[in-house]
C-alpha positions in Angstrom: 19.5 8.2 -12.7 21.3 7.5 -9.5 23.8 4.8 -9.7 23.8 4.1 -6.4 19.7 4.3 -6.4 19.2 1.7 -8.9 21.6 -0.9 -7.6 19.4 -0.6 -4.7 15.8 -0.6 -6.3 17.4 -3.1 -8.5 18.0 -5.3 -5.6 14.9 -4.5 -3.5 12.8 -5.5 -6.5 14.5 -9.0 -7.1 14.6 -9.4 -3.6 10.5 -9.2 -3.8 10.2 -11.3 -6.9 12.5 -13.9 -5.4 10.0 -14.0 -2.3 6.9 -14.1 -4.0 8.6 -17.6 -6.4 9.2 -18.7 -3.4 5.3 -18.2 -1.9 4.4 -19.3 -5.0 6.1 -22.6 -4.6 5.1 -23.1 -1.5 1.6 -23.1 -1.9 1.7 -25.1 -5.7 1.5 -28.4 -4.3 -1.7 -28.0 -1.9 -3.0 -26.0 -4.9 -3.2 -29.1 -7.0 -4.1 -31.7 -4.3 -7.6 -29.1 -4.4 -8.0 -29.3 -8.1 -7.4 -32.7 -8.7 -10.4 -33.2 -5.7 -12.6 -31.1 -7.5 -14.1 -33.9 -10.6 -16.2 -31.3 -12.3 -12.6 -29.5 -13.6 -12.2 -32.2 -16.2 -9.1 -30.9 -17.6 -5.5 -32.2 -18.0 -2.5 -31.9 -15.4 -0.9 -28.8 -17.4 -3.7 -26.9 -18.1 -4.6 -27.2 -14.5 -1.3 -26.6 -13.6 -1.1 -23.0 -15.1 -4.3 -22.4 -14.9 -3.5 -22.3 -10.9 0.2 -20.8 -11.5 -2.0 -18.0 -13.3 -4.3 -16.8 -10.6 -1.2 -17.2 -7.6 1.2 -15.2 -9.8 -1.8 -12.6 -10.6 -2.5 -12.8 -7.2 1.2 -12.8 -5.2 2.8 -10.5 -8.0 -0.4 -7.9 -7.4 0.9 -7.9 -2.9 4.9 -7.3 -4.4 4.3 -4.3 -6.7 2.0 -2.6 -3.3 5.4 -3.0 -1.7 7.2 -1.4 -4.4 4.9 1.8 -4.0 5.5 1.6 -0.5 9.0 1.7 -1.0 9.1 4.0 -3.7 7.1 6.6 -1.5 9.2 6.5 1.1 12.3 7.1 -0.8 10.2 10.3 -2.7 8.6 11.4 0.5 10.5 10.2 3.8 9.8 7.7 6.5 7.9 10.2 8.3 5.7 11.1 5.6 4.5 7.4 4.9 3.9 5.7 8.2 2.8 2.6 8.9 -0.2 3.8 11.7 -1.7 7.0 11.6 -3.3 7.3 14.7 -6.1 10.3 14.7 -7.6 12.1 18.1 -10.2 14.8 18.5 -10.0 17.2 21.2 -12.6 20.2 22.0 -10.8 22.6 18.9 -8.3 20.5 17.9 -7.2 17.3 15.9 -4.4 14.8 17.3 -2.5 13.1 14.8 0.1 10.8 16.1 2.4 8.9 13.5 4.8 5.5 13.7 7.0 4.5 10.9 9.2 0.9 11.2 12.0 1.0 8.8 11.6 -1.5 5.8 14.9 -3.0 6.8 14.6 -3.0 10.7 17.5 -5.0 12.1 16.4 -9.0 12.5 17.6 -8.4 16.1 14.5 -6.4 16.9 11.4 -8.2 15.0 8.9 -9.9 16.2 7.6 -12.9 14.3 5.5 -11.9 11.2 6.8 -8.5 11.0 5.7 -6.7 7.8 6.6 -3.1 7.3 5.0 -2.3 4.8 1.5 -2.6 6.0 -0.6 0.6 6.6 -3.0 1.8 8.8 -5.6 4.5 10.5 -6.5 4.2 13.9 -9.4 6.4 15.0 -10.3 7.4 19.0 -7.5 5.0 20.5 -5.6 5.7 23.5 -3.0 2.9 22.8 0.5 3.3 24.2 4.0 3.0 22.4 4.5 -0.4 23.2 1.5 -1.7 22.2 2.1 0.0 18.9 5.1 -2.0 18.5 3.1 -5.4 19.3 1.3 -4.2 16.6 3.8 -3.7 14.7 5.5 -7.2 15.3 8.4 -5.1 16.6 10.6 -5.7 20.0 9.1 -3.8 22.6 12.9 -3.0 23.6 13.5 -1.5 20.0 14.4 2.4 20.1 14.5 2.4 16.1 10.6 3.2 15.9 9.7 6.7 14.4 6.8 8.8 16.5 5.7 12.1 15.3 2.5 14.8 16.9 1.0 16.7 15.0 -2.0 19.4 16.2 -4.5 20.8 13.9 -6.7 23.5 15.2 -10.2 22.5 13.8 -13.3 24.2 15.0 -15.5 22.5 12.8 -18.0 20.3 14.9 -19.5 18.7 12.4 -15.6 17.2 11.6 -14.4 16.4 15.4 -18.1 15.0 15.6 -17.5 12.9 12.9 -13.9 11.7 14.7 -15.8 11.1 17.8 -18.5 8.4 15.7 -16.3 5.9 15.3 -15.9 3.2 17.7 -12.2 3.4 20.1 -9.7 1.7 18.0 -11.7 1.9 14.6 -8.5 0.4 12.4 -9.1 0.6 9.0 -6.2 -0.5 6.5 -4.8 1.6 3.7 -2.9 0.7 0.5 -0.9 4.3 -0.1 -1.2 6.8 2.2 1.3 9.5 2.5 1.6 13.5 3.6 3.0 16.2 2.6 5.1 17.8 5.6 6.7 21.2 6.4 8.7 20.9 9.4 6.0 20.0 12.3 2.7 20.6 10.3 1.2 18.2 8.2 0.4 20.0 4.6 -2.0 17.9 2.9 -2.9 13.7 2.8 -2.9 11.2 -0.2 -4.5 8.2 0.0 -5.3 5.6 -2.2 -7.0 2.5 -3.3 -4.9 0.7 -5.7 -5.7 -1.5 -8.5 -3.0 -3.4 -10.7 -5.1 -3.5 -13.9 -8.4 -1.6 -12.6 -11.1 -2.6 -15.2 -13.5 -3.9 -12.1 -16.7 -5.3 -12.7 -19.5 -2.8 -12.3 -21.1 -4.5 -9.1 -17.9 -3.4 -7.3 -17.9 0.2 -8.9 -20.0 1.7 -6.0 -18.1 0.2 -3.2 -14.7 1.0 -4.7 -16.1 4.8 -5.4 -17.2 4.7 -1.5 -13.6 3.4 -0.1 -12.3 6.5 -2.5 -14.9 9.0 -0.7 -13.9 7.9 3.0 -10.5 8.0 2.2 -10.5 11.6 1.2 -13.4 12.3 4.5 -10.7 10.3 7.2 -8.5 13.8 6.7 -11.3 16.5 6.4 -9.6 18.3 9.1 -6.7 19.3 6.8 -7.2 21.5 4.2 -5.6 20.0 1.1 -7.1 16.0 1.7 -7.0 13.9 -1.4 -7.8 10.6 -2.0 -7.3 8.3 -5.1 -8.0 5.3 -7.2 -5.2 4.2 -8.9 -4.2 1.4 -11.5 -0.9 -0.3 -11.8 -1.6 -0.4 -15.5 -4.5 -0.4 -17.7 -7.8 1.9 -17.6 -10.3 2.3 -14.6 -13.6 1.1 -15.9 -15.9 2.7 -17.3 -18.4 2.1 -14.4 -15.9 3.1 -11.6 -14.7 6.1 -13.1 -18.5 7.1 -13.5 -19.3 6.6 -9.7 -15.8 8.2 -8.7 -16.5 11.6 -10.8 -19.5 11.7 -9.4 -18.5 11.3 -5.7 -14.8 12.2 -5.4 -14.7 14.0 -8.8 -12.6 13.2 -12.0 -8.6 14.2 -10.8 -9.5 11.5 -7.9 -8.7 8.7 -10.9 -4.8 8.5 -11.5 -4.2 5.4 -13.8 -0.7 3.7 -14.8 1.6 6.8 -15.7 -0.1 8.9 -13.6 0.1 7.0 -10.4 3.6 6.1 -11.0 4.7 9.7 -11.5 3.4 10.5 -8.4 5.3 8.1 -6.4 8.7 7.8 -8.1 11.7 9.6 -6.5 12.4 11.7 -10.2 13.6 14.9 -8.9 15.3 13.0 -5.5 16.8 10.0 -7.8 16.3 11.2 -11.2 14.1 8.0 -12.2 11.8 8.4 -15.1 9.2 6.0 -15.4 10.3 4.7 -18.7 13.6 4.2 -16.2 11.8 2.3 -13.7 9.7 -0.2 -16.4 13.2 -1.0 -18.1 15.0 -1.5 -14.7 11.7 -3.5 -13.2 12.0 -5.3 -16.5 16.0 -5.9 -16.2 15.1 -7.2 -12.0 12.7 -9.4 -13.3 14.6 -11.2 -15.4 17.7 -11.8 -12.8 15.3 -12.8 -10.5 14.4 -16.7 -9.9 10.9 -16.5 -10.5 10.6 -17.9 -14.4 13.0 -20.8 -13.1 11.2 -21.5 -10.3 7.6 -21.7 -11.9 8.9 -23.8 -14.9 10.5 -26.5 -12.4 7.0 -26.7 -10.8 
């Protein structure tokens, strides 16, 4: 592996884990002034105690690992290939596709309050300039550091630029993954995905979750190669989602734990397996704060 790769990942990761500790502690105490108002949870302080630390952890730690893939892809892909808005345009035979990326580490000098880079997004039918972009983006309006890329795909389909033209100006629909596949100024092919830490959903959801799966892959029917994904952390897909997925999106739409992380992590850029990156995850985890900070709660 890359030396100088996994001091970074090392220190991106502990950086994350020492963040979320941090959330974590923040919201404990409000956490328990709510249970102890709650007189039908007649249970003692420490069971209530973990029982909250267990669902914030599940909950914080699921919002770190998304930024680990989003991290992950960018070093495996490039900045241009996983921007932050993909805004699409249809013209009479033609598709517009313009593209903004905002470095993870953007100098402090030139954020905005709230800035998060590693939030993703599709903008359908929207006219919006550069600088609202970066209001968007909770960066400076002054900052030269944000990436734009134009990309034109003829398309003389009219069922798919009529399909562009149905949503509403501005439609903004949030992604977890998305990222393309880019040869010089043409966009190859688009992966996006609905991710999952553990994925065994309740079958009520499994129709929904194969749908978000379906318009994922539909948002880039103007490409040729467009492919979308659900995708677990770890664990299994359900039984009930996989069923609605294979028969929507079809069966390789369904990458689960190895699989997904394979197709994110830098291994022939960085030459990181992912037996490397569980051990050196493991390794961050454990020089992080987070077990201190929980069991001073």
């Amino acid at each position: 592996m890359d030396e100088a790769f996994k001091v970074e990942l090392t220190g991106f990761i502990v950086s994350e884990l020492n963040q979320m500790a941090e959330k974590i502690k923040m919201n404990y105490l409000p956490n328990v002034e709510n249970r102890r108002k709650n007189c039908f949870l007649c249970l003692n302080e420490d069971i209530q105690k973990y029982m909250g630390l267990g669902r914030s952890v599940d909950s914080q730690l699921g919002n770190r690992i998304q930024r680990i893939v989003f991290y992950l892809a960018r070093v495996k892909y490039g900045i241009d290939a996983v921007p932050n808005y993909t805004i699409i345009n249809s013209g009479e035979d033609f598709i517009k596709v313009i593209t903004y990326s905002v470095p993870y580490d953007f100098d402090k000098s030139e954020q905005n309050s709230n800035f998060n880079p590693f939030n993703q997004y599709i903008l359908f039918n929207s006219s919006k300039s550069e600088r609202e972009i970066k209001r968007a983006l909770k960066v400076k309006a002054r900052s030269s550091s944000i990436l734009k890329n134009e990309y034109y795909i003829n398309c003389d389909s009219i069922e798919i630029i009529n399909a562009i033209n149905s949503y509403k100006e501005n439609t903004k629909i949030a992604v977890d993954l998305l990222y393309f596949t880019l040869d010089t100024e043409k966009i190859l092919s688009s992966n996006a995905f609905e991710i999952k830490m553990g994925g065994n959903l309740d079958t009520k959801n499994s129709k929904s979750n194969a749908n978000e799966v379906k318009q994922l892959k539909e948002y880039f029917s103007f490409l040729d190669n467009s492919n979308s994904y659900f995708a677990t952390c770890y664990g299994n897909c359900s039984e009930a989602v996989r069923r609605e997925i294979t028969n929507l999106v079809g069966e390789n739409s369904i990458v689960e734990n190895k699989s997904f992380w394979e197709m994110i992590l830098p291994t022939d850029e960085k030459g990181i397996t992912y037996n490397d990156f569980l051990l050196l995850y493991k390794n961050a985890f454990q020089a992080s704060d987070i077990e201190k900070i929980i069991h001073d709660l």
